[in-house]
N, C-alpha and C positions, 0 to 999 in steps of 0.2 A: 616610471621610465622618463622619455623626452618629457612630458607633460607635468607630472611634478619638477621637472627641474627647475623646467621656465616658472614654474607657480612659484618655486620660493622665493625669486626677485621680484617680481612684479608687484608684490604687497608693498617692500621697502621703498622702489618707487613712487608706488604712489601715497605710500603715507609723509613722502619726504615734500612731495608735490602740495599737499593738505596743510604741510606746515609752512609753507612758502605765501600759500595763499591766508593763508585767513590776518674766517666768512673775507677775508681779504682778498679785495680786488689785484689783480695783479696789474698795476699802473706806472704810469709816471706823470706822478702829481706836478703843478706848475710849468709843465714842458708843452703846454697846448689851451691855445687861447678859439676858443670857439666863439661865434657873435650870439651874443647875450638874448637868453629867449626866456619866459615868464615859467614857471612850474607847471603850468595850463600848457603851454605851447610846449614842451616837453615830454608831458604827460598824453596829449596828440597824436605828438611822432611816433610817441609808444605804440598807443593805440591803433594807428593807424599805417605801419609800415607795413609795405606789401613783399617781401624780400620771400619768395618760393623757393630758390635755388640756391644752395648752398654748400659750404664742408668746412669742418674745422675737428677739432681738439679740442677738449675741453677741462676742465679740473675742478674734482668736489674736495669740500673739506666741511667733514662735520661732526660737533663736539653737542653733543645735548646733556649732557653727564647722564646716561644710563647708566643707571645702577648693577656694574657687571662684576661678576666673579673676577678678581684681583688671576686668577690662575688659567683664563678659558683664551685661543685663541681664536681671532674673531675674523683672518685672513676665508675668504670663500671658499666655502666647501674644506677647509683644513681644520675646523672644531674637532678635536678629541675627546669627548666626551668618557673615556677609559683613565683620562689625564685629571678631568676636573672634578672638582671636590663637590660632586653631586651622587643623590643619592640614585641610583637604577633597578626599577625592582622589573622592570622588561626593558630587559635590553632593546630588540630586536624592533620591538614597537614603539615605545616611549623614548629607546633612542636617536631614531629614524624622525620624530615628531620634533624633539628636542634640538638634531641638528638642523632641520629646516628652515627651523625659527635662529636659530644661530647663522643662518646663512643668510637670512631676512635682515637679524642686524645687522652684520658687519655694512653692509651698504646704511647704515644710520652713524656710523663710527669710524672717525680715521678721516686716510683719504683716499680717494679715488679718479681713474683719469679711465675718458672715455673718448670716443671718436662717433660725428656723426656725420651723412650723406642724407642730402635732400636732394630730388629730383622735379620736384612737383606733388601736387596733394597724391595723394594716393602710392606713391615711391618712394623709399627711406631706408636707409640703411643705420641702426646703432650699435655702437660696440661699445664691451664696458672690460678693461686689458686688467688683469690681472698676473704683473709678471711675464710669465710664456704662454699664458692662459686666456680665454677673451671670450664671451658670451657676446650672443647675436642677435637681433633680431632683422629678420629684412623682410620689407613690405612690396608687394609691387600691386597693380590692381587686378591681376589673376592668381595673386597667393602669397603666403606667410610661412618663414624658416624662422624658425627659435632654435638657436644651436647652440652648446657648451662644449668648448674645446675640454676640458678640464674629464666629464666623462664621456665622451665622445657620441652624445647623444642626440638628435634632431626633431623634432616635430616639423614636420611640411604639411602645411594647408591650404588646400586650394579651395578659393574664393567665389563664391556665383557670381554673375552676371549684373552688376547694381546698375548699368546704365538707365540713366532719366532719372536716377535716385540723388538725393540728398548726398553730399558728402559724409560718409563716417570721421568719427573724431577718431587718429590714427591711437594705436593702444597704446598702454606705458613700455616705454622700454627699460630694460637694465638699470639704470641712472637717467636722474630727471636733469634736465637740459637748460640754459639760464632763460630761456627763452620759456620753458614750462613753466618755471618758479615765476617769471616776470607776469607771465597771464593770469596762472592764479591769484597773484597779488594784486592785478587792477582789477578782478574779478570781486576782489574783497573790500572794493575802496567802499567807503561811505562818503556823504556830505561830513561828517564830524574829522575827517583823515587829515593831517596836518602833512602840503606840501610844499616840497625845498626845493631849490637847486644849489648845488657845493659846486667845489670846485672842478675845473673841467678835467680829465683824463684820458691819457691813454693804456688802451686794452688791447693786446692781441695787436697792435700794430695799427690801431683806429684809432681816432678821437672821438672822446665821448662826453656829452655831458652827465653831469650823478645827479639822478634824481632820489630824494628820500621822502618814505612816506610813512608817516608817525602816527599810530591809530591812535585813541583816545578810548577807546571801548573798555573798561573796566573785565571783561571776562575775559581777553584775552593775553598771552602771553608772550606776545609779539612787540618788542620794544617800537622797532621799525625794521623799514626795507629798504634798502639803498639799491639804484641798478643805473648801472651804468648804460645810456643810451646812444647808440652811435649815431653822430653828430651830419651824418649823411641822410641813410635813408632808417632811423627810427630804429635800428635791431638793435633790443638787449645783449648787450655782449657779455652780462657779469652780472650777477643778484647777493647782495649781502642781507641779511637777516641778524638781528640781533637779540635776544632775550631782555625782554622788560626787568629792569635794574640790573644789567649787566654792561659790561662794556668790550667783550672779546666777544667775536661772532660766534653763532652757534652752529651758522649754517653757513656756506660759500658755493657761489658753482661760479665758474670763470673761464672762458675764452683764452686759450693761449696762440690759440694760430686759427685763423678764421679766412674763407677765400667766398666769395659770392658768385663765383659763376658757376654754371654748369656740372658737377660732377661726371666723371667717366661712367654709359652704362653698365660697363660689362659689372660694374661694384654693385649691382643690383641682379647679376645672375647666378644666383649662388649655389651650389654644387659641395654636397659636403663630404668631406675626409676619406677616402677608402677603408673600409674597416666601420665606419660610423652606424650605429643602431637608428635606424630612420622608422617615426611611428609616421603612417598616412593619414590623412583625414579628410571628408570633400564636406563643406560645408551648405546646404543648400539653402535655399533663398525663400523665409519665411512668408508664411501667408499674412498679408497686412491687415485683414481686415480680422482675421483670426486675431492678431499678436493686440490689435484694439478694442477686440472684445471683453480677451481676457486682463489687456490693463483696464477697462472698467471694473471688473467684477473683482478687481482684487481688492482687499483691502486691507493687507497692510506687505506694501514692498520689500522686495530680499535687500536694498540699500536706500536710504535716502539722507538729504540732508537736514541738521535739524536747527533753528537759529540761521541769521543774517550775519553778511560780513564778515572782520573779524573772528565775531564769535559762533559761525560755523561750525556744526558737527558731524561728520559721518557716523553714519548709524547702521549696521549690517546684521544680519542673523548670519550665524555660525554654530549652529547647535549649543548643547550641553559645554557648563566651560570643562575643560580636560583636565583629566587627576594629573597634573606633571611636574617633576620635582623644581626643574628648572622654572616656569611659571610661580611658585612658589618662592622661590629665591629673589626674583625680579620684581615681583607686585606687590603689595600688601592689602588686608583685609581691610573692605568698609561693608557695611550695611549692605548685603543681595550680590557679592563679589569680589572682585579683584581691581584695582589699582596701580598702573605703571606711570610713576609722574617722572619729566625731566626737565628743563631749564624750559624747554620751549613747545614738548609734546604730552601730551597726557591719553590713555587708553583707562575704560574703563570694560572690564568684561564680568555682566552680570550671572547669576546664575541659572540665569531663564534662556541663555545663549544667545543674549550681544554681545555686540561690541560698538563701543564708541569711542571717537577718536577727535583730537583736533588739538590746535594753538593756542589751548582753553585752559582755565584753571581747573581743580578736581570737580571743587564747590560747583562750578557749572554745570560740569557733566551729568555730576550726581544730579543735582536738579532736573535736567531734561532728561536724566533716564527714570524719573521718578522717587530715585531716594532719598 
């Protein structure tokens, strides 16, 4: 119901996030002269811009050449699976699994335009518009709505009490934001990262300077990363990504309307559709010293990362890999699994049930999965 809904985007974000980290701005080149600051001093303002409060528009565009059936449509939640030239030997099951994953990619393909609302840590509003259509999530610090206009379904969760706690890191939403893509990116810098500064631009109605950062890492598939920094107070208004020996971007997220103050609260009281299937939930507030025992005694985590920088790899258990036609069509066979390689993404799903993912070339993966 509500809860697999939201689960089928949430993967695509965040594996679009993992490829940022380890595509055209929308500007006007020459029209904005900013005073001249070193790639450090740049790479600074990135880092250190305090911008809480916001709202904008935003626009993805991403081409990774997936390897997709010439005949499948890959609009959300509109795959026909009774249309595409795959084979079904359970409907009901295998085709439910199959369109999930089909609603996973399309956010890796095409383009897409979303809207977000920031209020402050812990209060956020993202949309991700699909036509007449638009997924939700809204955050406040007593609870979380993930809603899908499309099947008119809700999950509401209400939040315990974290006061005197650490801030959480807010979840993925819908579509990853230039502002996600920019942090995974300084996140992955090395000493070895070659940086630029181009020409100045504007974004979204700002001036910005382009900063570009060019890994040198041999495993990974990351040409570089351009983002455009606005030339006031440091916010990424735009992230380009290009695949190593390519010259069209493979990935884009960009700022078309962007405003810094305040958002309206009521955009954060949200109330969903009459008629709408609402699943409840109350989350409660783990035992800490419990949740520290048992991360000692584990030993081996349901995700980590594996490798530095760049060459970064998420590593996850997922069970058994799944008998499914469509996986089948997508991946190809190596040594202990499965194989989805594309310009800029590589997955590798073994048959002991991971999965690994990243920026990476195959050869790497295999290697740190063991093969």
């Amino acid at each position: 119901m509500a809860r697999s809904t939201w689960h089928r985007w949430l993967p695509a974000g965040a594996v679009v996030a993992l490829i940022a980290g380890t595509v055209t701005i929308t500007s006007q080149a020459g029209a904005v002269d900013l005073p001249d600051k070193s790639p450090q001093d740049v790479l600074a303002m990135l880092a250190e811009n305090d911008v809480t409060a916001f709202s904008g528009t935003f626009e993805t565009s991403t081409d990774l050449g997936l390897p997709l059936p010439s005949d499948l449509d890959l609009g959300p939640g509109s795959a026909d699976l009774e249309d595409a030239d795959l084979p079904t030997a359970a409907p009901e099951e295998d085709g439910a699994q199959a369109q999930e994953a089909l609603s996973a990619l399309a956010l890796l393909s095409g383009d897409n335009t979303g809207r977000v609302f920031v209020a402050g840590p812990g209060t956020m509003r993202l949309q991700h518009l699909d036509g007449l259509d638009e997924r939700n999530l809204v955050l406040t610090p007593q609870d979380a709505w993930f809603y899908d206009s499309q099947t008119n379904e809700a999950l509401h969760v209400l939040l315990p009490d974290t006061s005197g706690l650490p801030e959480p890191p807010a979840p993925d939403g819908p579509l990853p934001t230039p502002q996600d893509l920019a942090e995974m990116a300084v996140e992955s810098l090395e000493p070895s990262t070659g940086l630029t500064v181009g020409q100045d631009e504007s974004v979204a109605g700002r001036d910005a300077y382009t900063l570009t950062l060019t890994p040198r890492a041999q495993e990974t598939l990351v040409g570089s990363v351009t983002i455009a920094v606005d030339g006031e107070n440091g916010f990424p208004l735009a992230v380009t990504v290009t695949a190593r020996g390519q010259s069209e971007p493979a990935l884009h997220a960009a700022y078309t309307e962007i405003d810094f103050s305040a958002p309206d609260a009521a955009l954060f009281d949200f109330t969903p559709p009459a008629g709408a299937a609402v699943e409840e939930e109350v989350l409660e507030l783990p035992d800490l010293a419990a949740l520290e025992e048992e991360h000692d005694a584990a030993t081996a985590p349901e995700g980590q990362v594996l490798g530095e920088g760049w060459a970064s790899v998420l590593e996850t258990q997922v069970g058994g890999l799944p008998d499914d036609p469509l996986l089948d069509q997508l991946t190809d066979p190596v040594p202990g699994g499965r194989v989805l390689s594309t310009s800029l993404l590589t997955v590798l799903l073994t048959d002991d049930g991971r999965v690994l993912a990243g920026a990476v070339t195959p050869e790497h993966l295999l290697a740190l999965a063991g093969r």
